[in-house]
C-alpha positions in Angstrom: -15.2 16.6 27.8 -12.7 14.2 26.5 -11.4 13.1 23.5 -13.9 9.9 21.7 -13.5 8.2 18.6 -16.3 5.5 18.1 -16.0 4.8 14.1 -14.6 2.1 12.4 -11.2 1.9 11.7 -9.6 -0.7 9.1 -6.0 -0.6 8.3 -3.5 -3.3 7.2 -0.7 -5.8 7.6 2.1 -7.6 6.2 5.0 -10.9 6.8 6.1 -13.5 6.8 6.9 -16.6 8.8 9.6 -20.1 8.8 9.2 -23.3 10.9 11.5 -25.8 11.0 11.9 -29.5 12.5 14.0 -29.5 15.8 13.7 -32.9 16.2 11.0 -35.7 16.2 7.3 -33.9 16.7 9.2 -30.6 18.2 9.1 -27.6 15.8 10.2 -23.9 16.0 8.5 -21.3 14.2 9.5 -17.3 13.9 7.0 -14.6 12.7 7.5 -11.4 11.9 4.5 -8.9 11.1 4.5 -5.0 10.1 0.7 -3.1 10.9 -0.6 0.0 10.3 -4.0 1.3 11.2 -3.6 4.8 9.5 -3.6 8.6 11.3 -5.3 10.3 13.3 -5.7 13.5 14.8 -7.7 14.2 18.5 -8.9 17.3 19.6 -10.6 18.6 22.7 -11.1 21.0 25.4 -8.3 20.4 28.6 -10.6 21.9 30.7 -14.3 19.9 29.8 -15.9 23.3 28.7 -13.8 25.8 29.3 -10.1 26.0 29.0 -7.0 25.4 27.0 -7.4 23.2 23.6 -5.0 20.1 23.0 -4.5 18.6 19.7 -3.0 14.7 19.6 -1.6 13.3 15.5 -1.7 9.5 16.6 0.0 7.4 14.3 -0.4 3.5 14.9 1.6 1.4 13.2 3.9 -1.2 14.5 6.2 -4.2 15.0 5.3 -7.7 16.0 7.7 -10.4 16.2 6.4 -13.5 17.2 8.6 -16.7 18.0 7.7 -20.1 19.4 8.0 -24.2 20.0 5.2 -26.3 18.6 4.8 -30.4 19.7 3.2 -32.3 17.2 0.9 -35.0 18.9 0.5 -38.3 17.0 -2.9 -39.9 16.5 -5.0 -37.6 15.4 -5.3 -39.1 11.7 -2.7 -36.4 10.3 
């Protein structure tokens, strides 16, 4: 057999972000985001039925950093 998680996980997340005017409708923006969806540990069988045991602690949590260039069209009433 092998290892299945099918239940609901929630977790959470926190940053923060600037954007600035480079010039005319061009922007830059930079993000930065922490996340962590909690512990875990997995446990099976190596073999399916018979055989050596394995044990997995997953941890998933993370970094994101996010940078970019935005062009702000004209017209649209904004």
């Amino acid at each position: 057999m092998d290892a299945r998680d099918q239940s609901f996980r929630s977790g959470w997340t926190a940053g923060g972000g600037i954007e600035w005017v480079l010039s005319g409708p061009w922007t830059a923006k930079a993000e930065y985001l922490y996340y962590d969806l909690g512990s875990k540990t997995v446990s099976g069988l190596a073999g399916g039925v018979v055989g050596p045991t394995y044990s997995w602690d997953l941890d998933t949590h993370g970094n994101i950093v996010r940078a970019g260039v935005n062009y702000r069209f004209s017209g649209f009433g904004y």
